[in-house]
N, C-alpha and C positions, 0 to 999 in steps of 0.2 A: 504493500500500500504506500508504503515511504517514497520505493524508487518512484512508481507512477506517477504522485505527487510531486516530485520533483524533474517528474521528465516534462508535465503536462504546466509545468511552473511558467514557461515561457507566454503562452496560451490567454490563460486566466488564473494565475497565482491564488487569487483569494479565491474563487468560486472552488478551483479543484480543491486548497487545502480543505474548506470548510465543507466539501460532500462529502471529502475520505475521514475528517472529525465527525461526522455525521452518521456515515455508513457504521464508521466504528465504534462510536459511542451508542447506537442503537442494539448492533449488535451484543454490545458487553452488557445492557438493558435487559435484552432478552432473554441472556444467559444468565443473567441471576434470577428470573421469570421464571425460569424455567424448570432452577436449580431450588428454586422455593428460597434464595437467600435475601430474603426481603429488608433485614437488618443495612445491608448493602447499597440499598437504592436511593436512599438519602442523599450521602454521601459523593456519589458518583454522577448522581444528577446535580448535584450543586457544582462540581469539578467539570462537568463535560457546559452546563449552562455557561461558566467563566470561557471555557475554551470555544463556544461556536457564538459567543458575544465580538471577540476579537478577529475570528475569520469568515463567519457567514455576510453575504452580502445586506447590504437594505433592502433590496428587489429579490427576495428568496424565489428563486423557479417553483415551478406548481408537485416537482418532484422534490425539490427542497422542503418545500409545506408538508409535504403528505412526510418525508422522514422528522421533522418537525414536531409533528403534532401526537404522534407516537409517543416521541423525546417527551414534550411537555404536559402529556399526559399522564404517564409514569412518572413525572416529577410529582404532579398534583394529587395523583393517587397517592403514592410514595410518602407525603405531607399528611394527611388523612389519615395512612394506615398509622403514623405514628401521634397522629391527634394536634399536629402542629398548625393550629389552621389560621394562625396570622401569618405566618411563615408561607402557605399555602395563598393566601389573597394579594399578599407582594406577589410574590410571583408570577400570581395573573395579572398586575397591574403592568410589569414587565415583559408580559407573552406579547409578541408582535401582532397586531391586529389582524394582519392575514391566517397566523397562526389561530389565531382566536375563534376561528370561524369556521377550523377545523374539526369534524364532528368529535373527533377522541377528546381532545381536549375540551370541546365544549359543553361536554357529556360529563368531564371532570368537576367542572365549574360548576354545570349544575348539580352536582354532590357537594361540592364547598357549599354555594347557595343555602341547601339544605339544612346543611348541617350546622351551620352559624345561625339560621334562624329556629332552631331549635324543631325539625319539622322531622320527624324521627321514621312517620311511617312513608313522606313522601322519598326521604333520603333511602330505605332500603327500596321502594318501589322502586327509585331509580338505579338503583346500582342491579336491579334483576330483569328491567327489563329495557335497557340502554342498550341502541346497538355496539358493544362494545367488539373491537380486531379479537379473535381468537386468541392471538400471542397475551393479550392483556387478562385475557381470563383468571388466570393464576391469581392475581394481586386483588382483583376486585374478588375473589371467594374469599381474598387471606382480608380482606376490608371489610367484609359481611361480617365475618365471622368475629374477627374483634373486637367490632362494635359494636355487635349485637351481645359479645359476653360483656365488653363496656358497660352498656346501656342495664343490662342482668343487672348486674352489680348495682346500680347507681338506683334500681329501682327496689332493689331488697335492701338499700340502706333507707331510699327517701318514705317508703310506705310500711305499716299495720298489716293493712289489707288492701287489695285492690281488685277492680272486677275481670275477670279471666279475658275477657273480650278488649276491652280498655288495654291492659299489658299487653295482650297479640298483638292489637293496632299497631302501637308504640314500634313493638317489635319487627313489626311487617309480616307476623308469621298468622296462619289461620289458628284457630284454638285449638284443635288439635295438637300442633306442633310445639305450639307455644304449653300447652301442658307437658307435653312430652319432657321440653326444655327444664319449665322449673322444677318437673319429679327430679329427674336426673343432677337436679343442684340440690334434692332434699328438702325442696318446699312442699305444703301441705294445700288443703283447699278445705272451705272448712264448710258448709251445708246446702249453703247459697250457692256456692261452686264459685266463690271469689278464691284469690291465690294469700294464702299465707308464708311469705317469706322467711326461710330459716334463719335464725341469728349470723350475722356475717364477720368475720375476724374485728371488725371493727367495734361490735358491737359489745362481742368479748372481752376485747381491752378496757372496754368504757368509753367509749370515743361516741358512740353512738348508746346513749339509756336506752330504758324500758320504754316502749312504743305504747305508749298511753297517750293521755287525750295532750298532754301539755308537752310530750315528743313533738307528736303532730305539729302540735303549731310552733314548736321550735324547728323544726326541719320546711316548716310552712317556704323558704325563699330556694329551696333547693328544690323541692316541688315544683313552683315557679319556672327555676328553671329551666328541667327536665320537659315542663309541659307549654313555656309561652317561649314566643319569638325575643329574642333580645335588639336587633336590631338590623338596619339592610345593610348589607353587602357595598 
C-alpha cells in the first residue's frame, strides 16, 4: 500500500495518500468487528479520525463518502457502546456534511439523538430495525446488549415495583422476553404481574435503602431521568 502511494504521489498526493488511510483504516475497523475487540475501536477511531483530517481532501469522491461513513459510523457507534455521548455529539459536529448524509452514519446519529433525549424504547427500535452494512452488525448487537443490561441495572436501582409492560417498553423487548430477562437477573413479579427487582450490589452496600415510600421519592430525579427527555441534541 506504501509503495503504491508513493508511486501514485506524482498524480494526486493527497487524494491517493488519504484513500490508502482510508482503505486501511476501515479495514483494521473491520477487523476488530469482526474479532468482537470492541474495547479497540475507540481508540483507533480517534487515531485514524487525526490521520484522514490531515490527508483526505475537502471534495471527498462519492467513493471516498461511502469509505467515510463506515469510518464515522463505527466511530459513533464505538462512542455509544462505551456510553461517551458528549464525546459522540462532537464528533458529529465534526463529521463532514456530505458524510452526514451518509445513511451508516446517519443511522448512528439517530441512536445518539435517542439516547440523549432519554427515548429508550425509540433508541432500541432503532438500533433493530436501521438498515445497518452487515460488516456493522457485530457492534450494534455488542450496543443492544449493553445497554439494555445498562438500562436493567439503572431500573432495578430507580424502582419498588414497576409494570411488566412499562419495563419491556423501556427495554424494546415484548413481555415475554422482557420476563424472561429479569427471571434470569433473579427478579420476582408479584400478583398483578408487575416486576419486582432483586436487591442490586448497591443496595447491599447501603448506597441505595429500603424501597419504601420515602426511597421512592428520594430516587424520585433518577426516575426522571431514566423516563423524560433532558434536552435537544
Amino acid at each position: 500500500g506504501t509503495v503504491g502511494a508513493l508511486t501514485g504521489a506524482s498524480v494526486a498526493p493527497a487524494r491517493g495518500r488519504g484513500a490508502c488511510a482510508m482503505e486501511a483504516g476501515k479495514a483494521q475497523l473491520l477487523q476488530h468487528l469482526s474479532a468482537g475487540s470492541f474495547d479497540q475501536l475507540v481508540p483507533c477511531c480517534e487515531d485514524l479520525e487525526l490521520t484522514l483530517q490531515e490527508e483526505v481532501t475537502q471534495t471527498p469522491t462519492a467513493e471516498q463518502i461511502d469509505q467515510l461513513g463506515t469510518i464515522y459510523a463505527v466511530h459513533l457507534l464505538a462512542y455509544l457502546l462505551d456510553g461517551q455521548l458528549n464525546e459522540a455529539r462532537f464528533l458529529w459536529k465534526r463529521t463532514p456534511e456530505s458524510v452526514q448524509q451518509h445513511v451508516q452514519p446517519a443511522a448512528a446519529h439517530a441512536l445518539l439523538s435517542a439516547r440523549w433525549r432519554r427515548q429508550h424504547s425509540e433508541f432500541f427500535q432503532l438500533l433493530a430495525s436501521s438498515s445497518w452494512d452487515p460488516a456493522l452488525q457485530p457492534l450494534v448487537t455488542e450496543v443492544t446488549t449493553r445497554s439494555r443490561e445498562q438500562l436493567i441495572g439503572q431500573i432495578g436501582d430507580a424502582y419498588k415495583t414497576v409494570p411488566l409492560d412499562r419495563a419491556a417498553a423501556m427495554l424494546g423487548l415484548d413481555s415475554t422476553a422482557a420476563r424472561e430477562a429479569f427471571t434470569q437477573r433473579g427478579w420476582t413479579f408479584d400478583d398483578a404481574g408487575d416486576v419486582i427487582p432483586a436487591a442490586s450490589k448497591r443496595s447491599e452496600d447501603g448506597l441505595v435503602l429500603q424501597m419504601g415510600e420515602a426511597q421512592l421519592e428520594h430516587l424520585s430525579e433518577y426516575i426522571a431521568y431514566l423516563e423524560q427527555p433532558q434536552c435537544r441534541m
